[in-house]
C-alpha positions as CSV (number, residue, x, y, z in Angstrom):
1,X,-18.9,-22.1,8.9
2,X,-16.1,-24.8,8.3
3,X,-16.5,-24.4,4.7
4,X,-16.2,-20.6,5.0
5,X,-12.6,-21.2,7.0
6,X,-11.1,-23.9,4.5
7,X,-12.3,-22.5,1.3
8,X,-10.5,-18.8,2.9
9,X,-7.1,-21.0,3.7
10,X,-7.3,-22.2,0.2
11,X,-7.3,-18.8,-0.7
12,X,-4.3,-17.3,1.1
13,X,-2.2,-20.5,-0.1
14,X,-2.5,-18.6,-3.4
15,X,-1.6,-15.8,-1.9
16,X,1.4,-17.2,0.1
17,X,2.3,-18.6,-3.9
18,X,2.0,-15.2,-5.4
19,X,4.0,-13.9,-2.4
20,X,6.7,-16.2,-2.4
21,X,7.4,-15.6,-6.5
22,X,8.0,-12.0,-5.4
23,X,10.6,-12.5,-2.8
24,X,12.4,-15.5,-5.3
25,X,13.0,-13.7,-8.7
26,X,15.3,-15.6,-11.1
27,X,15.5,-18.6,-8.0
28,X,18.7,-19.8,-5.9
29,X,20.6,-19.3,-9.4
30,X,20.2,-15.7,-8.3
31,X,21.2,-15.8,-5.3
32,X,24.5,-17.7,-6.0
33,X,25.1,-14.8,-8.9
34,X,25.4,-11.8,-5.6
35,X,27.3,-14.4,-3.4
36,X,30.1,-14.6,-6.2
37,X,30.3,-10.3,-5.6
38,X,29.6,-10.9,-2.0
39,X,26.3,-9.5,-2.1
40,X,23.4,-11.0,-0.3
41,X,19.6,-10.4,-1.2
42,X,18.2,-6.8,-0.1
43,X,15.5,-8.6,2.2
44,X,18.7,-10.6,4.1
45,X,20.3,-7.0,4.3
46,X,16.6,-5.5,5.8
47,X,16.5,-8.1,8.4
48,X,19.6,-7.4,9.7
49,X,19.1,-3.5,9.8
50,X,15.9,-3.5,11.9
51,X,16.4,-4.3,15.3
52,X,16.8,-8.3,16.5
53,X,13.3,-10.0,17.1
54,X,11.1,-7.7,15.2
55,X,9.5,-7.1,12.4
56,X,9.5,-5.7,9.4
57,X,6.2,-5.1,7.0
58,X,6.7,-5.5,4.1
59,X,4.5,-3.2,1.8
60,X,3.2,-4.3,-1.9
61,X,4.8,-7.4,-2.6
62,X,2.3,-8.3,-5.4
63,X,3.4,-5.2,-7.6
64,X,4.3,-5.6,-10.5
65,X,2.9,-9.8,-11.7
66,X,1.1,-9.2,-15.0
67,X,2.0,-5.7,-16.1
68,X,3.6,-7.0,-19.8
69,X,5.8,-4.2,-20.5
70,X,7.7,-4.1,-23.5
71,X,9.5,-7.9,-23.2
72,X,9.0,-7.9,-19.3
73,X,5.7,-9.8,-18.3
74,X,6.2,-9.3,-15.1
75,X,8.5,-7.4,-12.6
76,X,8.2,-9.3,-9.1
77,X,7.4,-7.1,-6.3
78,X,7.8,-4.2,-8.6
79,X,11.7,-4.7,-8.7
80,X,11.6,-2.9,-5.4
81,X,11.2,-4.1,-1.7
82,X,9.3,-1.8,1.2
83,X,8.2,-1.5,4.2
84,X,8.6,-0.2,7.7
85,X,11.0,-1.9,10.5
86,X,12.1,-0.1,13.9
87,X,15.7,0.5,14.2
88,X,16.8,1.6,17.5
89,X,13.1,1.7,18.3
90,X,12.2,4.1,15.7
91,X,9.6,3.1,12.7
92,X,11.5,3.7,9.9
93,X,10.9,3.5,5.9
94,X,13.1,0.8,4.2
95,X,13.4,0.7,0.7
96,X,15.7,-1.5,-1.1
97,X,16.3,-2.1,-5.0
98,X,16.5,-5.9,-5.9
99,X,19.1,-6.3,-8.5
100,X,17.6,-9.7,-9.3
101,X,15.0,-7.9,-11.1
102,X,16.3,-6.2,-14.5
103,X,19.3,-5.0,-12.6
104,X,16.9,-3.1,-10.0
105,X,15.8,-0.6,-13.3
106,X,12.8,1.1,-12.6
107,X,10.2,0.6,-14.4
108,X,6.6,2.3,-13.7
109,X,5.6,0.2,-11.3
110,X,8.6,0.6,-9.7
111,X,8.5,4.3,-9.1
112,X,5.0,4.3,-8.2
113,X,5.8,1.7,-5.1
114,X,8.5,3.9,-4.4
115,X,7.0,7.4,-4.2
116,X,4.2,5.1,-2.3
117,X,6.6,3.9,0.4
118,X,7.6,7.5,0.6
119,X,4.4,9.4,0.6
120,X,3.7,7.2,3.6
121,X,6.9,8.1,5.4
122,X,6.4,11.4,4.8
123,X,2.4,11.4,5.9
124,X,3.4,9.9,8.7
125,X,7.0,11.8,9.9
126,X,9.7,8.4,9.2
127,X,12.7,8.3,8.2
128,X,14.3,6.8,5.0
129,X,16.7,4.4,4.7
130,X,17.7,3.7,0.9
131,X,19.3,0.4,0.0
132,X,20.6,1.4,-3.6
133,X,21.4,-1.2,-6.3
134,X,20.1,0.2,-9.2
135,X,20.8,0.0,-13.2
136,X,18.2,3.6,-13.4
137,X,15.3,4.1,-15.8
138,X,14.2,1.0,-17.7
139,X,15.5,2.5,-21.4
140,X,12.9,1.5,-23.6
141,X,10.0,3.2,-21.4
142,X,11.9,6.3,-20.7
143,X,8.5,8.3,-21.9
144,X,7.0,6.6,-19.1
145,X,9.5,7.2,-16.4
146,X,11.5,9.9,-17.5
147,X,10.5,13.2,-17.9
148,X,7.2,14.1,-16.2
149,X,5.5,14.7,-12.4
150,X,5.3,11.3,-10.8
151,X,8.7,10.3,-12.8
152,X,11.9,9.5,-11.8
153,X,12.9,12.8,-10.6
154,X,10.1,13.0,-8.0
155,X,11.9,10.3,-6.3
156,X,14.7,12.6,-5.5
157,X,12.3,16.1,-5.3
158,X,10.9,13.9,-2.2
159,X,13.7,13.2,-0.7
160,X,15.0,17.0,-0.6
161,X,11.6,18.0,0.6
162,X,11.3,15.2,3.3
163,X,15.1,16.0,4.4
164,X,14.1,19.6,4.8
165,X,11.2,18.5,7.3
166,X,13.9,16.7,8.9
167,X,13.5,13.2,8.1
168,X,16.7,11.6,7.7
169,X,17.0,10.2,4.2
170,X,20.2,7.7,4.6
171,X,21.5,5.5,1.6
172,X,23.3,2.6,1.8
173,X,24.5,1.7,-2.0
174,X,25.7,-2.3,-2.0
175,X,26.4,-1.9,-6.2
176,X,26.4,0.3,-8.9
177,X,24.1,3.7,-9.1
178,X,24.3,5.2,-12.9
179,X,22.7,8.4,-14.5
180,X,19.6,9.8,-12.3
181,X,20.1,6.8,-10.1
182,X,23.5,8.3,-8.7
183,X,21.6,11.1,-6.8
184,X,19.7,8.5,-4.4
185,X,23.7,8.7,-3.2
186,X,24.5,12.1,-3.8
187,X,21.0,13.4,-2.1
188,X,21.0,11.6,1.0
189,X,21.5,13.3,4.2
190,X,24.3,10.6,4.5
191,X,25.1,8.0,2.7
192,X,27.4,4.8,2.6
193,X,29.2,3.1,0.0
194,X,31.1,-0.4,0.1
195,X,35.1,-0.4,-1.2
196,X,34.7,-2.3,-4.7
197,X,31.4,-2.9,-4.6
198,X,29.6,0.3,-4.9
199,X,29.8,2.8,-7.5
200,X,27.7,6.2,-8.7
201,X,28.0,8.4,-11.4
202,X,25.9,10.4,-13.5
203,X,27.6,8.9,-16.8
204,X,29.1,5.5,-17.3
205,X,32.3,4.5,-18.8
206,X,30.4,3.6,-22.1
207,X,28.9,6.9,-21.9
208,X,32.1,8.6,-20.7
209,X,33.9,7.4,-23.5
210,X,31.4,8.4,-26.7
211,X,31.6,11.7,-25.0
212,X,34.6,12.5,-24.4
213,X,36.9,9.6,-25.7
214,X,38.2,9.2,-22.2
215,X,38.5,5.3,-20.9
216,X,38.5,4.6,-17.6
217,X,36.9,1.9,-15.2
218,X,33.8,2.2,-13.2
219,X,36.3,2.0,-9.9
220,X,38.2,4.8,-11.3
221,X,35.3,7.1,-12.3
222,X,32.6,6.4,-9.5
223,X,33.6,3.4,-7.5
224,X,33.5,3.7,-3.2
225,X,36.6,5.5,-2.1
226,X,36.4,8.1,-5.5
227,X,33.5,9.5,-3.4
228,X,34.5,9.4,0.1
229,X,37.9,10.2,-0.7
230,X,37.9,12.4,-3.7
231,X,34.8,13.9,-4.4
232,X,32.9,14.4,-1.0
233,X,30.0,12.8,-2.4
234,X,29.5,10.3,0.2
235,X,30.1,10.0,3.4
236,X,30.9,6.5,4.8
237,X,33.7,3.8,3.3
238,X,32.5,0.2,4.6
239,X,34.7,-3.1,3.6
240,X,31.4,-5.3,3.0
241,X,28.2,-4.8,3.4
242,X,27.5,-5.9,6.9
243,X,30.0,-3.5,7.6
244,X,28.2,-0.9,6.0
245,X,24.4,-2.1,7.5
246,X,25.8,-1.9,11.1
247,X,26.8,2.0,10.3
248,X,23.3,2.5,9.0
249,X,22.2,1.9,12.9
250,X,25.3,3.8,14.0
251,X,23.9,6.7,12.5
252,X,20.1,6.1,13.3
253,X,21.4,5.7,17.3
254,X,20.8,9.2,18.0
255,X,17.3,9.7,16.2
256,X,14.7,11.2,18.9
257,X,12.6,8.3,20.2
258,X,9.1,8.7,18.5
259,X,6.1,9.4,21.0
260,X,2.7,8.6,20.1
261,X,0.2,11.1,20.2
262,X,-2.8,8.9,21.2
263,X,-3.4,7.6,24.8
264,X,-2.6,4.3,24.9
265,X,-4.1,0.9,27.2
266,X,-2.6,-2.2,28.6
267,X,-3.5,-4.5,25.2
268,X,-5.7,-7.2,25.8
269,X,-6.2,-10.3,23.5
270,X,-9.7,-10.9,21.5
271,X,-11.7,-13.3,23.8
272,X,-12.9,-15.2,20.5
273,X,-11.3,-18.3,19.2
274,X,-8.1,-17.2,17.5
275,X,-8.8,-17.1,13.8
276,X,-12.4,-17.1,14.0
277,X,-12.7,-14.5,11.5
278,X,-12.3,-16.8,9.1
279,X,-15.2,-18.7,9.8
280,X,-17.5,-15.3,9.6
281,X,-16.0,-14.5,6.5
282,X,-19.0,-15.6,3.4
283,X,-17.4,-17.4,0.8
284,X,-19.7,-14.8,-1.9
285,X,-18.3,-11.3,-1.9
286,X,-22.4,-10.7,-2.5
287,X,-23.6,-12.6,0.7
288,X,-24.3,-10.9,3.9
289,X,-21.9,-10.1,6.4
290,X,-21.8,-9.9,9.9
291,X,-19.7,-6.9,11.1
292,X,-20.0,-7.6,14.8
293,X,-18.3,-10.5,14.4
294,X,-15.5,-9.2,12.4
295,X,-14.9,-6.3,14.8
296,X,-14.6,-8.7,17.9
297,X,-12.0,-10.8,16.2
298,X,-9.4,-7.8,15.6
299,X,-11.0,-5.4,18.8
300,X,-8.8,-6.6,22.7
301,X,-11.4,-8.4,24.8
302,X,-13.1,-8.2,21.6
303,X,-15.2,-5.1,23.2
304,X,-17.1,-2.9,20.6
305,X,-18.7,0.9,22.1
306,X,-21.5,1.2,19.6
307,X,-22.6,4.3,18.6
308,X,-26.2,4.5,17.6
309,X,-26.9,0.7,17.9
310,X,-30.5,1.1,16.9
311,X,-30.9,3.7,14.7
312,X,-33.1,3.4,11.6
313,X,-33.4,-0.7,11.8
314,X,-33.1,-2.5,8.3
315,X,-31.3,1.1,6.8
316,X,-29.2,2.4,9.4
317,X,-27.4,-0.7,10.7
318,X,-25.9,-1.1,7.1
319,X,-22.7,0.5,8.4
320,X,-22.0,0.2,12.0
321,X,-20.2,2.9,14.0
322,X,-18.4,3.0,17.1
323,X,-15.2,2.4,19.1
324,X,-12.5,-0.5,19.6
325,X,-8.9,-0.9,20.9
326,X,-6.3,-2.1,18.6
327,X,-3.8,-3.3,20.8
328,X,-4.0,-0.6,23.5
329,X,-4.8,2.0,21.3
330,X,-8.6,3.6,20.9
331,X,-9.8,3.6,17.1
332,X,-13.0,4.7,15.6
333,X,-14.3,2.3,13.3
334,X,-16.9,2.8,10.3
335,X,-17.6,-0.7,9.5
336,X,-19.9,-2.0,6.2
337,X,-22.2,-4.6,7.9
338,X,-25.2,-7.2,6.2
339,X,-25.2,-6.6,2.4
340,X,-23.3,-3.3,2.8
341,X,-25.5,-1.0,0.7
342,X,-25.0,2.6,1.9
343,X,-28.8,4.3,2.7
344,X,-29.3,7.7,3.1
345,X,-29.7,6.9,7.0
346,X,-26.5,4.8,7.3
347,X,-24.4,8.1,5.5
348,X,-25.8,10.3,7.8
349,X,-24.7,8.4,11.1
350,X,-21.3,7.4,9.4
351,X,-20.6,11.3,9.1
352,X,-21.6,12.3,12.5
353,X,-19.1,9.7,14.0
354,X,-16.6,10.7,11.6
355,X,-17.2,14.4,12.6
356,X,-17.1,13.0,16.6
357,X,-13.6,11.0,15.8
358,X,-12.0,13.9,14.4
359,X,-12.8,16.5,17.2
360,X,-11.7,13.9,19.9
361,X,-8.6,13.2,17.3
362,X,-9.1,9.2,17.3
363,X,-7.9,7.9,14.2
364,X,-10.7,5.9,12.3
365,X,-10.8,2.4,10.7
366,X,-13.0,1.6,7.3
367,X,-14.0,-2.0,7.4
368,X,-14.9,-1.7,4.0
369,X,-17.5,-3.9,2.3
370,X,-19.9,-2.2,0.2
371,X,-21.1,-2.7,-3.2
372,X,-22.5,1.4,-3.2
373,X,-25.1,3.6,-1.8
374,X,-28.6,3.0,-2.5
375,X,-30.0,4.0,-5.8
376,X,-34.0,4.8,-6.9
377,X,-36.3,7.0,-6.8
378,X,-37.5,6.6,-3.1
379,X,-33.8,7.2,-2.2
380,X,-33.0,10.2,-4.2
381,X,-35.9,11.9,-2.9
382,X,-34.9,11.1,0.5
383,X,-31.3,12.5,-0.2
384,X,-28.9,9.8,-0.8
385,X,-26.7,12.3,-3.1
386,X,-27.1,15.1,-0.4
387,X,-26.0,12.6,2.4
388,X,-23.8,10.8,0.8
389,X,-21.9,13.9,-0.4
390,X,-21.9,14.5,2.9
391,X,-20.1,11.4,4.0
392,X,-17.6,12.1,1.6
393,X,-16.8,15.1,2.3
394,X,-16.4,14.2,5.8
395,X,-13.7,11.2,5.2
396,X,-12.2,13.9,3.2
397,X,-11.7,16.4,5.2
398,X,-11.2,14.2,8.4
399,X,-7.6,15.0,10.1
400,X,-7.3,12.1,11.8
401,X,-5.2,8.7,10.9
402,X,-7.5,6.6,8.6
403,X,-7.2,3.3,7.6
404,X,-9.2,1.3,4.7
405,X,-9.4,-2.6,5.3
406,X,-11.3,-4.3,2.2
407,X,-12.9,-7.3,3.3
408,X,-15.4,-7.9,0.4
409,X,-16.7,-5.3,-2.0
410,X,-15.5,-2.1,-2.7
411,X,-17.5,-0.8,-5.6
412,X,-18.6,2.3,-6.8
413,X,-18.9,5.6,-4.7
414,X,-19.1,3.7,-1.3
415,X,-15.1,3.5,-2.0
416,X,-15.4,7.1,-2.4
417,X,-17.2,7.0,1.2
418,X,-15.2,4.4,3.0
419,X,-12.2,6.4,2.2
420,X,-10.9,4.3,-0.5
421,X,-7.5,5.4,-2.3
422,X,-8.5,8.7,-3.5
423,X,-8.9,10.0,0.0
424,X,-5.6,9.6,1.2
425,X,-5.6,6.8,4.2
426,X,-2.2,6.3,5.8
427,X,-2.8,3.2,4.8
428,X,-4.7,1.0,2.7
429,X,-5.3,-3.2,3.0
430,X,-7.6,-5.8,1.5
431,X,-7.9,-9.3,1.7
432,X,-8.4,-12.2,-0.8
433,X,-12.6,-11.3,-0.2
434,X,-11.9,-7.8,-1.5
435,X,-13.1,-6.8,-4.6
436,X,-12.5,-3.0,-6.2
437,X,-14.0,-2.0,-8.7
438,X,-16.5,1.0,-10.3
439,X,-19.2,-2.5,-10.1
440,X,-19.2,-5.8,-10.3
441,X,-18.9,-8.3,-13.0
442,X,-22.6,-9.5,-12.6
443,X,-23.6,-5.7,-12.5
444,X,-21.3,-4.6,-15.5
445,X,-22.9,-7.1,-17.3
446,X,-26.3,-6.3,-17.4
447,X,-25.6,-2.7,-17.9
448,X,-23.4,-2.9,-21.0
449,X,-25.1,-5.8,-22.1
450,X,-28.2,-3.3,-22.9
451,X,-25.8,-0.8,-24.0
452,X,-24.5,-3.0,-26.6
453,X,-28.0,-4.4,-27.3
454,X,-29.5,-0.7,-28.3
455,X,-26.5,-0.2,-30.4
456,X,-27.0,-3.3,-32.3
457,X,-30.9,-2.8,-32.4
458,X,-30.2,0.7,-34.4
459,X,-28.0,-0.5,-36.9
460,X,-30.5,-3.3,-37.9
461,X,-28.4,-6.2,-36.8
462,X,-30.1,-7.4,-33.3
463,X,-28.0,-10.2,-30.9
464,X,-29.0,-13.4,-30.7
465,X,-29.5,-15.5,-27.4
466,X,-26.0,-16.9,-27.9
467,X,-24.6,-13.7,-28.1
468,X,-26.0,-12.2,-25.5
469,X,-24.9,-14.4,-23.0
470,X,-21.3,-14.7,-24.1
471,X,-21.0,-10.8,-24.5
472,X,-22.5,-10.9,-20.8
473,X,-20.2,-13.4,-20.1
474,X,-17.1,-11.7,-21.2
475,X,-17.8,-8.4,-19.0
476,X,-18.5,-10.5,-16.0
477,X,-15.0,-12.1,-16.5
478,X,-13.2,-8.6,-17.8
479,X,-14.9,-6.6,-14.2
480,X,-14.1,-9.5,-11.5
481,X,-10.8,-10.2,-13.0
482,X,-9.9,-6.5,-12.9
483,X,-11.2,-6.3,-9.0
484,X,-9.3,-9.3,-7.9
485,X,-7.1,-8.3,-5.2
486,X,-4.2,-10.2,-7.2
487,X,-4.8,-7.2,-10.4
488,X,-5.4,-4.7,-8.0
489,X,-2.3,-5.5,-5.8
490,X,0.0,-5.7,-8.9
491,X,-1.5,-2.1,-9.5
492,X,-0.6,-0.6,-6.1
493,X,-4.2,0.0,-5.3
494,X,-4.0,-1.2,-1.8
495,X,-0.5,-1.4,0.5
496,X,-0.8,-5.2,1.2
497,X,-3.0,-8.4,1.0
498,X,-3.3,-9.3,4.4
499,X,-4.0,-12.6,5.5
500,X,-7.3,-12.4,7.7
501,X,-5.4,-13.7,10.9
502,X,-2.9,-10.5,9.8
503,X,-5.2,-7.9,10.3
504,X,-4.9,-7.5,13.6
505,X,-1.2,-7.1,14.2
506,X,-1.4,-4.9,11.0
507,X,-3.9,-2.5,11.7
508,X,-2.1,-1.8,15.1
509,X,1.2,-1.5,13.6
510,X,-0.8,1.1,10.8
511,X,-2.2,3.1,13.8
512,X,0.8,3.3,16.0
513,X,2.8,4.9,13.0
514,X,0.0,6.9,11.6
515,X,-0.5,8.4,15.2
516,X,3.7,9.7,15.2
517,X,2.5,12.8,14.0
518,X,0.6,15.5,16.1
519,X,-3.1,15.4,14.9
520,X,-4.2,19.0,14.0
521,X,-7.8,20.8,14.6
522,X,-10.7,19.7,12.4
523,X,-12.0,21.6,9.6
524,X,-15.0,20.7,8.1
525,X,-16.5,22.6,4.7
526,X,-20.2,23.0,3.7
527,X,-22.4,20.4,4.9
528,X,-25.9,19.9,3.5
529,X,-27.4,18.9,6.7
């Protein structure tokens, strides 16, 4: 087990590497750049806007490593810092552009984390808070950010729609705001601008001049007290930007508290060593697991209610079901457990207990680690497809909170089942163990290896030993590298790389916003029971 906790630590040092690159773009150098304008870093500005002593969680801070855009290997953190902080004792959304990172441009990446960060504040009823510093659309992928669904303009299409739910969408702009960049000022519900510091427009003076001929100074067209003063376009003139984060809580003091719409207990701790997860985490993604364990290192008094403990031994006990409390608060939990491979049995109990959550409204948990559901003949005659479909269509269908938390693999339609990305979870988490992907390297493989074989047999020119094993090779290397969580993370396909001694405080955080939200009535379509 000792080997299982160091080789894991040596892991998440990695991960703390990766993580630190994201929060340091362009190194103190940087830094000193904004302190000549009297601008501090957007995280600096974050920690002073959510309230003293907590915290603030920070969403997708591997996005964007690796993506080689046109000149730009990699955009740290996407360009783009979020997360969710209380202010005034309110969860709120906090975005902020990092102008260390190509002038805060967006490129993809960077409006996918964004409309991320904001389909989660919307899903779960938050408010925005927009800290604006942001050159626009990165120019020479304007096809790719520009003009369609998903594009730039969603990010202000969301903001109008969110602000007609009523969630406040308030922008803070510490610098300059150009072209479609200027309405995350001009659509807010109220926003703030900094004398001399700040400046929105929907044309630039370079543009402003080939126009029209007209020369005139960013100050002069779009700059702080042109909009506050002049043109009504925003609605708060600050002298620096402390100044301006302290009236960002000024106008967040008289929010509605939240309530929670889940009963809630006194929290207890786990009664397991602390960190002992590690040691019950295999160092092989393929290797057995042991999801007791795991559920008693994240559950208080590490209690787990099982539902239907000894149903179909050997088949059934694949996925384990039953209840917890996450820091005072009741979850149901659908858990992968030995080798993870989904029978027909193990579908069918994961779907009652998903029906049972949703009609007692207790938001559910995936402790995802499942390579698929099981395949041959004995299995399709017993109904894997029927039963699976049916698991499927219950996580889809389910009303309730869910959360996915990737702890090893996450391959083919079991991420369909354990209500991978597709099926909207409030929130989605892996670890360094996870791996996501349609199968896995050693799978891949085999499979395209006799692909490519049959191919090569019909055109007369078989493969020899040699090549069979580095073609092998090659797709083994192509399908892990693609499921690492450090390729999938830069992607956006999970929220955050938790740490495994994170899980805990971040699952309760998850739940506790994901439960701000009344939880309507199920509804449930055709089953093939």
């Amino acid at each position: 087990m000792g080997e299982n906790r160091s080789f894991w630590e040596n892991e998440e040092l990695k991960l703390e590497e990766r993580q630190y690159e994201a929060t340091w773009p362009g190194g103190q150098k940087a830094v000193d750049r904004l302190a000549k304008k009297d601008k501090r870093p957007v995280r600096d500005l974050i920690q002073e806007l959510i309230d003293p002593g907590t915290q603030y969680f920070e969403l997708s801070m591997l996005a964007g490593f690796g993506m080689d855009y046109p000149g730009v290997p990699d955009v740290p953190c996407g360009g783009i810092v979020t997360g969710i902080g209380k202010i005034h004792g309110n969860w709120t959304m906090i975005l902020g552009n990092d102008s260390r990172v190509k002038a805060g441009t967006y490129f993809p990446i960077t409006l996918k984390k964004h409309m991320r960060a904001q389909a989660i504040a919307d899903q779960c009823g938050l408010n925005c808070v927009y800290i604006a510093d942001s050159g626009g659309a990165f120019l020479p992928m304007q096809i790719d950010v520009f003009p369609d669904d998903q594009h730039f303009g969603s990010l202000f299409y969301n903001m109008a729609k969110m602000s007609a739910k009523g969630l406040k969408q308030v922008t803070l702009s510490t610098g300059g705001n150009t072209a479609g960049g200027a309405y995350i000022v001009f659509m807010a519900c109220e926003s703030i601008m900094i004398d001399k510091q700040s400046f929105s427009f929907l044309g630039g003076p370079p543009l402003v001049k080939m126009a029209l001929g007209e020369e005139i100074s960013a100050e002069d067209l779009g700059g702080a007290k042109v909009h506050t003063e002049v043109s009504g376009g925003a609605d708060h003139l600050c002298q620096d930007q402390s100044e301006a984060v302290a009236r960002v809580r000024d106008i967040l003091s008289l929010e509605r508290p939240q309530t929670l719409n889940l009963h809630q207990y006194q929290e207890q701790e786990p009664v397991v060593e602390k960190d002992a997860i590690y040691d019950h985490m295999p160092m092989s993604v393929s290797q057995m697991i042991d999801a007791r364990s795991i559920i008693q290192c994240i559950a208080d008094g590490s209690v787990f209610q099982e539902y239907k403990a000894n149903y179909a031994p050997g088949r059934g006990d694949n996925i384990l079901t039953g209840k917890i409390r996450i820091k005072g608060l009741p979850v149901g939990v659908i858990a992968s457990n030995k080798v993870g491979i989904i029978f027909y049995e193990a579908a069918r109990k994961a779907t009652e207990f998903i029906v049972r959550c949703s009609q007692e409204k207790i938001p559910l948990l995936f402790l995802q680690n499942a390579p698929g559901f099981m395949v041959g003949s004995d299995s399709e005659h017993m109904g894997i497809g029927k039963y699976g479909s049916d698991m499927v269509r219950a996580v889809s269908c389910a009303q309730v909170p869910k959360i996915q938390m990737v702890i090893g693999a996450d391959n083919g339609a079991a991420n369909y089942g354990m209500c991978g990305r597709a099926y909207k979870p409030h929130f989605l988490f892996s670890t360094m163990r996870a791996r996501t992907s349609v199968m896995s390297g050693k799978s891949a493989g085999g499979v395209l290896l006799s692909i490519e074989e049959g191919k090569r047999k019909r055109t007369g020119t078989p493969m020899a030993e040699e090549e069979k094993e580095a073609f092998r090779q090659k797709m083994i290397d192509k399908y892990d590298g693609e499921a690492h969580p450090f390729y999938c993370g830069a992607r956006l396909l999970t929220d955050r790389v938790l740490k495994f001694s994170e899980i805990r405080d971040w699952l309760a955080m998850g739940f506790e916003v994901s439960m701000l939200k009344p939880v309507g009535d199920p509804s449930f379509g055709n089953f093939r029971f």
